[in-house]
Each structure stands twice: as structure tokens, then as C-alpha cells.
C-alpha positions as CSV (number, residue, x, y, z in Angstrom):
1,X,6.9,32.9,54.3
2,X,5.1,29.7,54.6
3,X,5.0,26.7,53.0
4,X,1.9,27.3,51.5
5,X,2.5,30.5,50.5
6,X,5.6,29.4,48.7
7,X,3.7,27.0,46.7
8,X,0.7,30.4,45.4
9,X,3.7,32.1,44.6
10,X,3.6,32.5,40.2
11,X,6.3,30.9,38.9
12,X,9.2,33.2,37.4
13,X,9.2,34.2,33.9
14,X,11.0,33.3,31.3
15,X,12.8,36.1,29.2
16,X,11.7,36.5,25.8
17,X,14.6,34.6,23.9
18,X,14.9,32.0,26.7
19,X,11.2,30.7,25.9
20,X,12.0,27.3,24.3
21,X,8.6,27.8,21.9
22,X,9.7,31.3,20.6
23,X,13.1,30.2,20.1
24,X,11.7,26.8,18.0
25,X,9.8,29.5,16.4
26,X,12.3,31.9,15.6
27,X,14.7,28.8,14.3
28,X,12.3,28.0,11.9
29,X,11.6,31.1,10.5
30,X,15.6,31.8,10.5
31,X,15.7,28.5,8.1
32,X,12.9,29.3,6.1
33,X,14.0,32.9,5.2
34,X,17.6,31.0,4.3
35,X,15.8,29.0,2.1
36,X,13.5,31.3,-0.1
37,X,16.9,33.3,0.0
38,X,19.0,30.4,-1.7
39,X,15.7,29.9,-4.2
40,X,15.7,33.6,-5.2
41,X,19.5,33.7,-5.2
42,X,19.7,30.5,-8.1
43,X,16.8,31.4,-9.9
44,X,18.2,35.0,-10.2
45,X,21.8,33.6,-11.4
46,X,20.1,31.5,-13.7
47,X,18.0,34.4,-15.4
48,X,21.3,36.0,-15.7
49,X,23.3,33.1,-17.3
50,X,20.2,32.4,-19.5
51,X,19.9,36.6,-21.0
52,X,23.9,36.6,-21.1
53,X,24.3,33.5,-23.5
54,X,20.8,34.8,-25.5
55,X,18.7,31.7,-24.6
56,X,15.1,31.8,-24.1
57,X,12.9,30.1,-21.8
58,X,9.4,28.4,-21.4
59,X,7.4,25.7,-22.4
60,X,6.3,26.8,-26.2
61,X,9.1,24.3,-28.0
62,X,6.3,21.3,-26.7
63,X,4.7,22.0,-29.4
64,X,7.2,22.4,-32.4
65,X,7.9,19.4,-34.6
66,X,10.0,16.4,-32.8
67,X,11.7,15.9,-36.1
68,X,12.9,11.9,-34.9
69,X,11.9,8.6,-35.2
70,X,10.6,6.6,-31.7
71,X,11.0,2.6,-32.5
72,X,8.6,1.3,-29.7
73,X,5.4,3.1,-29.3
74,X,2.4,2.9,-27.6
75,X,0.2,5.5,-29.9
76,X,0.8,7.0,-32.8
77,X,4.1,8.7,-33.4
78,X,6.2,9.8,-36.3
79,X,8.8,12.5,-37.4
80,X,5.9,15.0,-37.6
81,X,4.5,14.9,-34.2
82,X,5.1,17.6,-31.6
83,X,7.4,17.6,-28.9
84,X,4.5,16.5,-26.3
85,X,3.6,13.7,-28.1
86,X,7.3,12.3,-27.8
87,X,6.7,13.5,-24.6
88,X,4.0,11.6,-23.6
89,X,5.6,8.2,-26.0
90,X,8.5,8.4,-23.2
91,X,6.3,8.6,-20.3
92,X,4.2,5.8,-21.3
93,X,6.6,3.7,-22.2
94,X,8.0,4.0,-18.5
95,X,4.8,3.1,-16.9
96,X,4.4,0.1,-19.0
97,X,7.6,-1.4,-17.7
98,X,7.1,-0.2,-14.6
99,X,3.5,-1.2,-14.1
100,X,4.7,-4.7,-15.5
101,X,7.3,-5.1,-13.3
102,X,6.0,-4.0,-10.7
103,X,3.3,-7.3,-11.1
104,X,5.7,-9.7,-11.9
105,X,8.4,-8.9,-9.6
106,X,5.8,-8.9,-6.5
107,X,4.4,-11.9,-7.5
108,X,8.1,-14.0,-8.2
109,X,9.4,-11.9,-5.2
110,X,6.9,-13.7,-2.9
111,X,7.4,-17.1,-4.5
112,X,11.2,-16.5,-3.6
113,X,10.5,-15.5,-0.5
114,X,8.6,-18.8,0.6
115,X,10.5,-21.0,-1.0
116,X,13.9,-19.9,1.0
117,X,11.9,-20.8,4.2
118,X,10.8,-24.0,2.7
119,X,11.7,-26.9,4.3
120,X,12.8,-29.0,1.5
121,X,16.5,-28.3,2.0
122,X,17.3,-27.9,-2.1
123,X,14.3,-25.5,-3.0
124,X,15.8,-23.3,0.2
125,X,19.1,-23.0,-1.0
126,X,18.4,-23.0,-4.7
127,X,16.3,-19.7,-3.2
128,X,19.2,-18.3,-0.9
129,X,21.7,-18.7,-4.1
130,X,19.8,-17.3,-6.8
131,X,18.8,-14.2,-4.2
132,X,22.5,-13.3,-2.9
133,X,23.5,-13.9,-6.2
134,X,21.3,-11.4,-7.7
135,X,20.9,-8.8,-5.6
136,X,24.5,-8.1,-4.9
137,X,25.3,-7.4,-9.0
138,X,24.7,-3.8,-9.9
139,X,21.5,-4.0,-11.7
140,X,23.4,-1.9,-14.7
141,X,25.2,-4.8,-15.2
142,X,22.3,-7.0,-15.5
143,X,21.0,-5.2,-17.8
144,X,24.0,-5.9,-20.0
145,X,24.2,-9.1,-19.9
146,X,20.4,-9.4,-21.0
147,X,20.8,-7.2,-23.8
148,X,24.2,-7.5,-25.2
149,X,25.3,-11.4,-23.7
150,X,22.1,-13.1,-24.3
151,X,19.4,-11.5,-26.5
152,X,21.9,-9.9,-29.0
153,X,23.7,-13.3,-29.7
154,X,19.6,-14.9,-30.6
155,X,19.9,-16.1,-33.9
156,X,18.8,-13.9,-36.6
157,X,14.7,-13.4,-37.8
158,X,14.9,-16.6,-40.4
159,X,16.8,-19.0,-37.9
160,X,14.4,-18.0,-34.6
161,X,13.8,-20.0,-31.8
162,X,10.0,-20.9,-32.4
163,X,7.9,-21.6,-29.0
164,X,4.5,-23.4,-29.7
165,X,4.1,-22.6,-33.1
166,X,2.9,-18.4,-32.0
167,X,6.2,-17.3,-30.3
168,X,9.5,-16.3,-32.1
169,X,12.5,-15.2,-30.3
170,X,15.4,-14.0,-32.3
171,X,18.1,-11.0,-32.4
172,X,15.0,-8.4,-32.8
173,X,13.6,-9.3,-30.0
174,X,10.1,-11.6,-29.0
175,X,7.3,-11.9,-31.6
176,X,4.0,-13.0,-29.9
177,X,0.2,-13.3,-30.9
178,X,-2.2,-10.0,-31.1
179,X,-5.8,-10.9,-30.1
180,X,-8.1,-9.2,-32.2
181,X,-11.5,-8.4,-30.6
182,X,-14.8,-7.4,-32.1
183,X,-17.4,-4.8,-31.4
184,X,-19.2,-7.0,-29.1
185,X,-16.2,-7.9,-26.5
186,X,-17.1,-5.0,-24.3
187,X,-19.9,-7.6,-23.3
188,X,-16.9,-10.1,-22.2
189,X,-15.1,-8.2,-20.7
190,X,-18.4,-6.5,-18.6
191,X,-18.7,-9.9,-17.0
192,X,-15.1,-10.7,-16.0
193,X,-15.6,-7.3,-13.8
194,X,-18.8,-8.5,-12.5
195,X,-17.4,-12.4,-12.0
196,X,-14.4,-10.7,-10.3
197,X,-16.6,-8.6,-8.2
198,X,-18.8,-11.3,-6.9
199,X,-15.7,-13.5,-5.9
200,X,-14.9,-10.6,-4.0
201,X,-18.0,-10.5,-2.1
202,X,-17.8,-13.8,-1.8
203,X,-14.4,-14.1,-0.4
204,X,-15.8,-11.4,2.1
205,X,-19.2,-13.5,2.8
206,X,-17.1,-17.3,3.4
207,X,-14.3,-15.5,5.7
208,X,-17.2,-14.1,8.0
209,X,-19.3,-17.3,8.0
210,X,-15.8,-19.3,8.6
211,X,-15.5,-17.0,11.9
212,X,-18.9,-16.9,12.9
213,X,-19.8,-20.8,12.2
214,X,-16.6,-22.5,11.6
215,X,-17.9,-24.0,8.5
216,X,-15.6,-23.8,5.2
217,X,-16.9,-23.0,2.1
218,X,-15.4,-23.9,-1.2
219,X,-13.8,-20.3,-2.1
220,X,-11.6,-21.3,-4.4
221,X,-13.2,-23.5,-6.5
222,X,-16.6,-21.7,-6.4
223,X,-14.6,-18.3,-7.6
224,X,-12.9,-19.5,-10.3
225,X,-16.3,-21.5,-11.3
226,X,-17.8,-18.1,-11.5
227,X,-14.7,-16.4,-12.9
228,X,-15.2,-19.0,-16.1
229,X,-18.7,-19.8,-16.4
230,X,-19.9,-16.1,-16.5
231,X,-17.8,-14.9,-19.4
232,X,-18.1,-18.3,-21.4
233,X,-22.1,-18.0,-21.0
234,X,-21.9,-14.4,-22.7
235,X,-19.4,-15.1,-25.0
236,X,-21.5,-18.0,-26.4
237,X,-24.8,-15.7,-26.1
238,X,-23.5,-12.5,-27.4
239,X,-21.8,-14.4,-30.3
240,X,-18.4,-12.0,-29.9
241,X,-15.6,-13.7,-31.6
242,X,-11.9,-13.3,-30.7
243,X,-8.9,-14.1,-33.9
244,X,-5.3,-14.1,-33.0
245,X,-2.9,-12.2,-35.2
246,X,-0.1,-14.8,-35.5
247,X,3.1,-13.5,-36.0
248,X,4.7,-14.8,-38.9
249,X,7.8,-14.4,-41.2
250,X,7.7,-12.6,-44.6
251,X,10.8,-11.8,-46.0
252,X,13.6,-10.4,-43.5
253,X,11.0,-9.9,-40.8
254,X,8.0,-11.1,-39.1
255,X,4.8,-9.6,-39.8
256,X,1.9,-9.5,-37.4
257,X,1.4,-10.1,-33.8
258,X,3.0,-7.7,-31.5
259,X,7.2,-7.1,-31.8
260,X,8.6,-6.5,-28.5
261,X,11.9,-5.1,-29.1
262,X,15.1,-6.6,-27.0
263,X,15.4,-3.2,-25.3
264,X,12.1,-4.1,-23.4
265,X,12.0,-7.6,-22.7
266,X,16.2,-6.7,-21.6
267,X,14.8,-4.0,-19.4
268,X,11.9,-5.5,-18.0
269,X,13.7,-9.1,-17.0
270,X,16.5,-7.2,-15.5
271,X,14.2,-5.2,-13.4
272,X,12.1,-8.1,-12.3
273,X,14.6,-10.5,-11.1
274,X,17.0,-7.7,-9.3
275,X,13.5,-6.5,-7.9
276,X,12.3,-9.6,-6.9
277,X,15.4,-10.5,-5.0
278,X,15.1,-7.7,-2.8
279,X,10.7,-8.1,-2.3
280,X,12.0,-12.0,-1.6
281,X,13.9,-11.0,1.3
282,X,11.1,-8.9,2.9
283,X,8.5,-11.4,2.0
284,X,11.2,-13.7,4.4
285,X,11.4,-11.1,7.1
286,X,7.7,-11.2,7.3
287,X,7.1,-13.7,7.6
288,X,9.8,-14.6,10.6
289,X,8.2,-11.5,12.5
290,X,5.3,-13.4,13.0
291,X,5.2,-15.1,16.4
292,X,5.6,-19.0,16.2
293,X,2.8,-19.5,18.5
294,X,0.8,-17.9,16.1
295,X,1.5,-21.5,13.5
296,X,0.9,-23.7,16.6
297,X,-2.5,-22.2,17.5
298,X,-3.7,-22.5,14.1
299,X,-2.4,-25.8,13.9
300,X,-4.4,-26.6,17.3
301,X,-7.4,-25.5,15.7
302,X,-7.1,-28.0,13.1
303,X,-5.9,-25.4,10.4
304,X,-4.9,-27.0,7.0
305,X,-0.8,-25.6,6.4
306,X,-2.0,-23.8,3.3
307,X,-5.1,-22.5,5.6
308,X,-2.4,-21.9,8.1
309,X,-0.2,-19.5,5.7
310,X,-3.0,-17.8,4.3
311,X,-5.3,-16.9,7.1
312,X,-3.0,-16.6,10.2
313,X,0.8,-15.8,8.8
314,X,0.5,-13.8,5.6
315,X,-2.3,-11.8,6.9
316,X,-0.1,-10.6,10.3
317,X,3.4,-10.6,7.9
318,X,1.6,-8.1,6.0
319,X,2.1,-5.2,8.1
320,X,5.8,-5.5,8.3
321,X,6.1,-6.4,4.2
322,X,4.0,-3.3,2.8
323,X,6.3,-0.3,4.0
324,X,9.3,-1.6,2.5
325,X,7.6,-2.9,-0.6
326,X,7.0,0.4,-1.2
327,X,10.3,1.3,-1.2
328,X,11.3,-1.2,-3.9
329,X,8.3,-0.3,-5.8
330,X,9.4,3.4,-6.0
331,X,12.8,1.9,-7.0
332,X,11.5,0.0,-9.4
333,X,10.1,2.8,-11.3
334,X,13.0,5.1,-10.7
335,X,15.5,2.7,-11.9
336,X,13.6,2.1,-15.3
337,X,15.5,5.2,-16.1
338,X,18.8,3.3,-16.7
339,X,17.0,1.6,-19.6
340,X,18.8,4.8,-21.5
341,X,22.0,2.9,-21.3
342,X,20.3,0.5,-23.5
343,X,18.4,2.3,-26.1
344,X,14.8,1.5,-24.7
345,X,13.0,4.6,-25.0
346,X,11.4,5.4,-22.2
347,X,10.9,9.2,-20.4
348,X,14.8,10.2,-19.3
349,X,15.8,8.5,-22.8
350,X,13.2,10.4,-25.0
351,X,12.6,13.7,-23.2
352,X,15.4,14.2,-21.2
353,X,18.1,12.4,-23.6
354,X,16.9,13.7,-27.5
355,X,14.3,16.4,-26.8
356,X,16.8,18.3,-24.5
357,X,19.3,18.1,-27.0
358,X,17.6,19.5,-30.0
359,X,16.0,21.9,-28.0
360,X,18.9,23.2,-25.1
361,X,15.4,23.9,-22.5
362,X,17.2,21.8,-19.9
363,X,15.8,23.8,-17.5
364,X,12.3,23.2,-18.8
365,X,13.0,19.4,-19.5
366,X,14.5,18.7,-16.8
367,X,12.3,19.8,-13.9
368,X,9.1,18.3,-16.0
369,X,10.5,15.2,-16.1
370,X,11.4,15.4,-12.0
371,X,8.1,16.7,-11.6
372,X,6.7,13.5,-13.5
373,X,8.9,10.9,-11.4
374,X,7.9,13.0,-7.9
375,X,4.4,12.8,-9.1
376,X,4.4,8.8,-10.1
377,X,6.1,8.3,-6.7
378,X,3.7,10.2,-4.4
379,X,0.8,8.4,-5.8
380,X,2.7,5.1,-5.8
381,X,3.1,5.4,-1.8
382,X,-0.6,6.9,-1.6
383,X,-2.4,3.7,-3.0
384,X,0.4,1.2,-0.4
385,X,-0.6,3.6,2.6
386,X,-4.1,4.0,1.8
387,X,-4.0,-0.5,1.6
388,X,-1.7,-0.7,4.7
389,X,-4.0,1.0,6.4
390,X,-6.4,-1.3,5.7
391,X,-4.8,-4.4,6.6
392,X,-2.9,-2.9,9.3
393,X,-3.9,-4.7,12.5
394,X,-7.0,-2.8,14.5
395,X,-6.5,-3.2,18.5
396,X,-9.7,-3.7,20.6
């Protein structure tokens, strides 16, 4: 046979079970059929267990009478509501902490993260101190100290520490100011979204015409110009009017304002500066990964070292800080679940703690409230993909 009818020949098959795609495909549906097999095999135990000790199951007990008392809510709630409503007291009481930490932790993360590259030699290692201190103490324990060491040893309501004349801090936690707004506010608050959307555009508009022109134009000042005049020019036309509610004492309390109990302001300092430790250290990591010839080209060009950080370094360090800042946001939320050990009463304290013990539907409870932190956590790292995509760097 020749050569070149050595290389027409066909190629030898491959037996059936020696195909490496059927075989991947025959793995998979091996695993699969293991796995529906384990599913059917607990749910079908648990049906058993359940009919054997007479319980019942399903989701009708969310609307029976609660029958307990909630001491921090964010709607209406008393020993008469339902089961959902407790439900949905829990849950919102979770995303305020987390939504608030979430804010305040990013935004004294970063500050910890610049200053420990500063270089002013104390503000560095007051930085690296305070961040190895912190982060390497269980958070649990921080949370401890908060509530029990310092805010439960405040003095008590009629001896509070006073801040300004509006703020008392004491044993029961912070009293601060309500604002009270009028019918007309709307109006207000109508231009503070339009003054934040034209700062926006114009943010956009002065980066383009810096590029195209080299020109600066006062951003800064000519947004927060906007961000002031606008809503002070329809709050004097519209003629809204804005009281505080000062908290003050009356009797063995203070009435008024807004009482944040020490469970919250325990919980949500102890999640914002372990957090924060943690967002510092990848702000740091950032902003190293950025080439240093990146710093000295901007400085060639004449770029201010505030100009410098915000338009050259932050913009690149961005890429490599928003996947793990995701991470620590998800773990931010998640860990608001130890405020149980505490007493704040937030979703695993409320629903998972006191509803599942009056009503023994653990099942039930339980995989609603997994459900609710799978959900809060897929749309968490939906909105920081969906934004790193859109600072992620675009190659010509």
C-alpha cells in the first residue's frame, strides 16, 4: 500500500464505551440518576417520620396568629398579626442591617484600604493595626463586646450621654431625631433625583470633553452646586416644610425621635468594622495590581495625585476589587444571622428561632428561610456582575 493510500484510509473506530463523549455522557447521567435517587430517598423517609409521629405539613400555619411580641419593627406588628407578618418583620429587619452595612462598610473599608498605603508612616500603621487586629477576632466575639462590654454598661435613660442637644445614648440603646415631612416633600425629593441625574450626565459629558480636549471642567464643584441649588429653589418655591421630632425624656424613657435598640447599633457596628477590615485589604490589593508605570504616565501627563487616583488607579484596581467584594458582601448578609446570639430580631431569630418553635414546621421554616438567603444572595452577585461588567476593561 502506498503512502498515499495509507493516509485515505478512514480512521479506526472507536467502540461504543471507549467514545470519550458517550462515556462523559453516560457519567453524567450515572450522577444525575444518583442524585434524584438520594432526593426521592430523604423526601420519602421524611414523609414517613412526619405520618409516624402524626405531624402535618405545609404552609397554612403562615397565616394563624403569631401570638408574640417583636421589639424593633419596621411596620406594624403586634401579638395579633399572622405568622407572615412576623415573617416579613424578620426579613426586613435583615436587609436593613445588611443594606446599611453593606454602605458603610464599603465606604470605611476603602478609606482603610488607602490609608494603609499612605505614605505618612503613622496613618499606615495605625491602618495595618486596627485591620490585623480586627479581622483576626471571631466576629461572634465582637459582637459581644459591643453589646454586653460597652453598650450595656451606658448609663441608664435619665444619666445619658447627650450629643448636640438631639442624640442620647444610654443602656436602651441611641435616641436620634425623626424628620417629619409634609405633603409637599415629594416635590424635594423629585429634584434631588433630577440634580443627581444631571451630575451624572454631567460627570459623563466633562470625562469625554477631558479626553477629547484636554480641558478640565469643574465636576465637583459644579455637581454639588446643582445637587444644592435645585432642591433649595423648590423647597423655597413649593413652600414644603420639614420639623424634627426631637427625642426627649419623659419619665423613665425618651419619647420621640427614632429608638434604635442596642441589639442594632451592636449588630450593625460589629458587622461594619469586621467587614470593613476585610473590603480594606482588597481595596489594598487593588490597588498594588495596578502597574506602577501606570502612576508615572499620569504623573507625565501633568495629572494632579488626586486626578492620578481617581482617573488612572481606581478605575484599573476596580476590576480586581469587585469579585471579592462580592464575596464579603454575601458574607455580610449571611452573617447578620448571628445577631440571634444577641436578641436583634432579624429573619433566623424571628422565623427560624420563635415561629419554628411554636409551630414544630421546621421543614417548612426552614427551607423558606434558605430559600430567602439563596435568593438575597443571587441577586446580590447579579447587580456586582452586571456593574463589573461594566467597568471591566474592553480590549481594542
Amino acid at each position: 500500500m502506498s503512502a498515499q493510500d495509507s493516509e485515505r484510509a478512514p480512521a479506526p473506530k472507536t467502540s461504543f464505551f471507549n467514545d470519550p463523549v458517550i462515556r462523559g455522557r453516560l457519567y453524567q447521567l450515572i450522577v444525575a440518576a444518583a442524585v434524584l435517587l438520594f432526593i426521592w430517598f430523604i423526601g420519602q423517609n421524611t414523609a414517613e417520620n412526619l405520618a409516624r409521629q402524626n405531624k402535618t405539613t405545609g404552609f397554612d400555619f403562615f397565616f394563624a396568629t403569631s401570638g408574640f411580641d417583636i421589639f424593633f419593627t419596621l411596620i406594624p406588628y403586634s401579638r395579633a398579626s399572622e405568622y407572615w407578618e412576623a415573617f416579613v418583620v424578620g426579613l426586613l429587619n435583615t436587609l436593613l442591617v445588611s443594606v446599611l452595612g453593606i454602605i458603610f462598610a464599603t465606604i470605611w473599608g476603602f478609606i482603610l484600604g488607602i490609608a494603609r498605603l499612605s505614605s505618612n508612616w503613622i496613618i499606615s500603621r495605625l491602618a495595618v493595626i486596627y485591620i490585623e487586629t480586627l479581622r483576626n477576632i471571631p466576629l461572634l466575639l465582637q459582637l459581644f463586646f459591643w453589646y454586653f462590654a460597652v453598650l450595656k454598661t451606658m448609663p441608664s435613660v435619665k444619666e445619658s450621654f447627650i450629643f448636640f442637644g438631639e442624640f442620647a445614648l444610654n443602656n436602651r440603646g441611641l435616641n436620634i431625631p425623626r424628620p417629619v415631612f409634609d405633603d409637599k416633600f415629594f416635590l424635594v425629593v423629585i429634584a434631588i433625583v433630577l440634580a443627581i441625574a444631571g451630575s451624572i450626565v454631567l460627570a459623563k459629558w466633562a470625562r469625554k470633553r477631558l479626553e477629547a480636549t484636554g480641558q478640565r471642567f469643574p465636576t465637583l464643584i459644579t455637581s454639588a452646586a446643582v445637587l444644592i441649588a435645585l432642591p433649595a429653589i423648590v423647597w423655597l418655591v413649593s413652600g414644603t416644610n420639614v420639623e424634627l421630632d426631637i427625642p426627649k425624656l419623659a419619665g423613665f424613657n425618651f419619647k420621640g425621635g427614632i429608638s434604635l435598640p442596642p441589639e442594632f447599633v451592636a449588630l450593625l457596628v460589629g458587622l461594619i468594622l469586621y467587614t470593613s477590615t476585610f473590603i480594606a485589604e482588597i481595596v489594598r490589593s487593588g490597588i498594588q495590581a495596578v502597574s506602577h508605570g501606570q502612576t508615572e504616565a499620569a504623573a507625565a501627563l501633568g495629572l494632579r495625585e488626586g486626578d492620578r487616583l481617581r482617573l488612572v488607579v481606581i478605575p484599573q484596581a476596580m476590576r480586581v476589587i469587585i469579585p471579592p467584594l462580592t464575596s464579603q458582601y454575601l458574607n455580610l448578609t449571611k452573617n447578620s444571622s448571628l445577631a440571634a446570639a444577641i436578641g436583634y430580631p432579624e429573619l433566623v431569630s424571628v422565623f427560624m428561632g420563635t415561629t419554628l418553635n411554636q409551630t414544630g414546621r421546621a421543614i417548612e421554616v426552614v427551607f423558606v428561610t434558605m430559600m430567602v438567603y439563596l435568593t438575597l444572595s443571587l441577586l446580590t452577585s447579579a447587580f456586582m456582575n452586571w456593574y463589573n461588567a461594566r467597568v471591566a476593561l474592553v480590549e481594542r
